[in-house]
N, C-alpha and C positions, 0 to 999 in steps of 0.2 A: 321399425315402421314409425313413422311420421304423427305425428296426432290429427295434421287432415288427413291420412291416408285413412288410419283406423276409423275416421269419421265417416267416410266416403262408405267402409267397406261399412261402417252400419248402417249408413243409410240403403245401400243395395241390400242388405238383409233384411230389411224393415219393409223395402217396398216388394222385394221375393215371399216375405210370409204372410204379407198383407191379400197379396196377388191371386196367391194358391196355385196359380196356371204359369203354365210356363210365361215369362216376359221375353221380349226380342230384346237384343244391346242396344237397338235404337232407339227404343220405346225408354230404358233407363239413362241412354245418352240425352234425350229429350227433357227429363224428368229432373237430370241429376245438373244438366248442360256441364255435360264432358263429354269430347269429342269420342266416337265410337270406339276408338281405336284403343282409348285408354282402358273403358270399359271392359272390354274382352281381353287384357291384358289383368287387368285388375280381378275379371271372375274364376280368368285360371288361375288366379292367384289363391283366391280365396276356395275354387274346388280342390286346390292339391291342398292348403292349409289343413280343411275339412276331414278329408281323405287321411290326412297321415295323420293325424289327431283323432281318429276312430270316435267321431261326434256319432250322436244318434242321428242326429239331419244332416242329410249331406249334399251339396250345390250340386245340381246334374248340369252338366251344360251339353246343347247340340251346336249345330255350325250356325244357328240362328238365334236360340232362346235359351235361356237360365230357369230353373227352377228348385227352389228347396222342396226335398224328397226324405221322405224316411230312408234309416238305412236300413236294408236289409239283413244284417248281420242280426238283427235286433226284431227279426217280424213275428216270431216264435212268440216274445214278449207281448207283441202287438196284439197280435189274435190273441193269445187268453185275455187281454182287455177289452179288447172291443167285438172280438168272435164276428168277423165280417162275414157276410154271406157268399159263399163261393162263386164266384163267377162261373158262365155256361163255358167249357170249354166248344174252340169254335169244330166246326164239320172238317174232318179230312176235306173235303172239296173247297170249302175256304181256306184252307191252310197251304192246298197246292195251288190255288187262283191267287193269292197274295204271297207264296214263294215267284209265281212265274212274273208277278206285278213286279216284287222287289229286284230279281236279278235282270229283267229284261226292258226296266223302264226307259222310256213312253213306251205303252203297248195298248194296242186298239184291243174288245172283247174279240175279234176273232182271230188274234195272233195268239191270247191266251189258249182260245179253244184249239187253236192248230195245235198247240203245245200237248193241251189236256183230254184233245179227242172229245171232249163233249161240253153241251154248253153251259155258260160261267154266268148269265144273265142275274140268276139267284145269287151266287157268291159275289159279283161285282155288288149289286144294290148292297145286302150287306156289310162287305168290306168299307162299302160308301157310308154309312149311316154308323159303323161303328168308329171312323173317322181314319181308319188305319190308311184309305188309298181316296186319290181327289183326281178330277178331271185337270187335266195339264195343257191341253189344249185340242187342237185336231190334226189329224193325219193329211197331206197333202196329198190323198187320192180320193176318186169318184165318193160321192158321199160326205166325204170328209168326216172319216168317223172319228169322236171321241177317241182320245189317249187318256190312259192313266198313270199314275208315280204317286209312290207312297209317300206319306204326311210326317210333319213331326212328330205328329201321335204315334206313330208306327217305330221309328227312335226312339221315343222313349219307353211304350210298353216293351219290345227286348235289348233295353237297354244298352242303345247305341249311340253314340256320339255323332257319328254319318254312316253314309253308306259304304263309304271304303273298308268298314270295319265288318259287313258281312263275311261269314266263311266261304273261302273259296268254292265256286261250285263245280270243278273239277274234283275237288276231296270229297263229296258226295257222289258222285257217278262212280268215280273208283273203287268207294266201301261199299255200295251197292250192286256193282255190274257181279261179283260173286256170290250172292247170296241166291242160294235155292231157291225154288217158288214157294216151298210149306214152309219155310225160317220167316220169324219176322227181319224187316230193316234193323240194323243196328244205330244203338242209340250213339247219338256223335254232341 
């Protein structure tokens, strides 16, 4: 590696831990004036570095945005330092109205509720405000009702890179079309 590469790669690390939030490659193409392309060439560079060097921080990247992340191998450590306070886990009802968001995107609220058989009114606002799913545009029928698609935020809390990386959702109808009604779902 180069001595302006290693330069380059500190200064994206400088302005990633500065940042806190994720950055777009644009925004550090902008910042760094390096064309975008080298950018995202240079961040996978720097997340597999990361990666196979078992850092405690480690570059998350999505198809948009970079962000330096705790590793998780290491969160055991994390909590007895800082004993975070547990997050609320969310309602089965959000968690099926942002399963039917992620696999069926753009989806208007009543294509969700066709899915879900009942209304998603309350799971949409929330999924909204916790940032996980965002209005994408409108449906070109009477009305024109809102559409929705899940956000970067939603990549990065289950730690996705895109959407191509969700589990296929044929392998959940299949582990589940045999399961008794008194069994729970099996965990996948």
């Amino acid at each position: 590696m180069t001595e302006e590469n290693k330069a380059v790669r500190n200064r994206i690390e400088a302005l990633l831990f500065v940042a806190g939030d994720p950055v777009s490659a644009v925004e550090l193409s902008h910042a760094l004036d390096i064309p975008v392309a080298d950018i995202r060439g240079i961040l996978q560079d720097m997340e597999e570095e990361y990666r196979t060097e078992e850092r405690g921080i480690l570059l998350f990247l999505t198809e948009e945005t970079a962000q330096l992340v705790s590793n998780r191998a290491y969160f055991d450590t994390i909590e007895a330092m800082l004993q975070p306070e547990r997050q609320r886990n969310a309602s089965q009802s959000i968690l099926e109205t942002l399963a039917v968001v992620a696999y069926r995107q753009p989806v208007t609220r009543a294509d969700i509720e066709e899915v879900r058989g009942v209304r998603c009114d309350y799971a949409v606002s929330q999924l909204q405000h916790m940032g996980l799913i965002q209005m994408v545009g409108r449906k070109d029928s009477p009305g024109k009702p809102m559409q929705f698609g899940t956000t970067d935020a939603f990549l990065r809390k289950f730690g996705l890179h895109s959407l191509q990386e969700l589990p296929e959702f044929s392998r959940f109808v299949e582990d589940t079309a045999s399961v008794d009604d008194g069994e729970e779902f099996p965990v996948v």
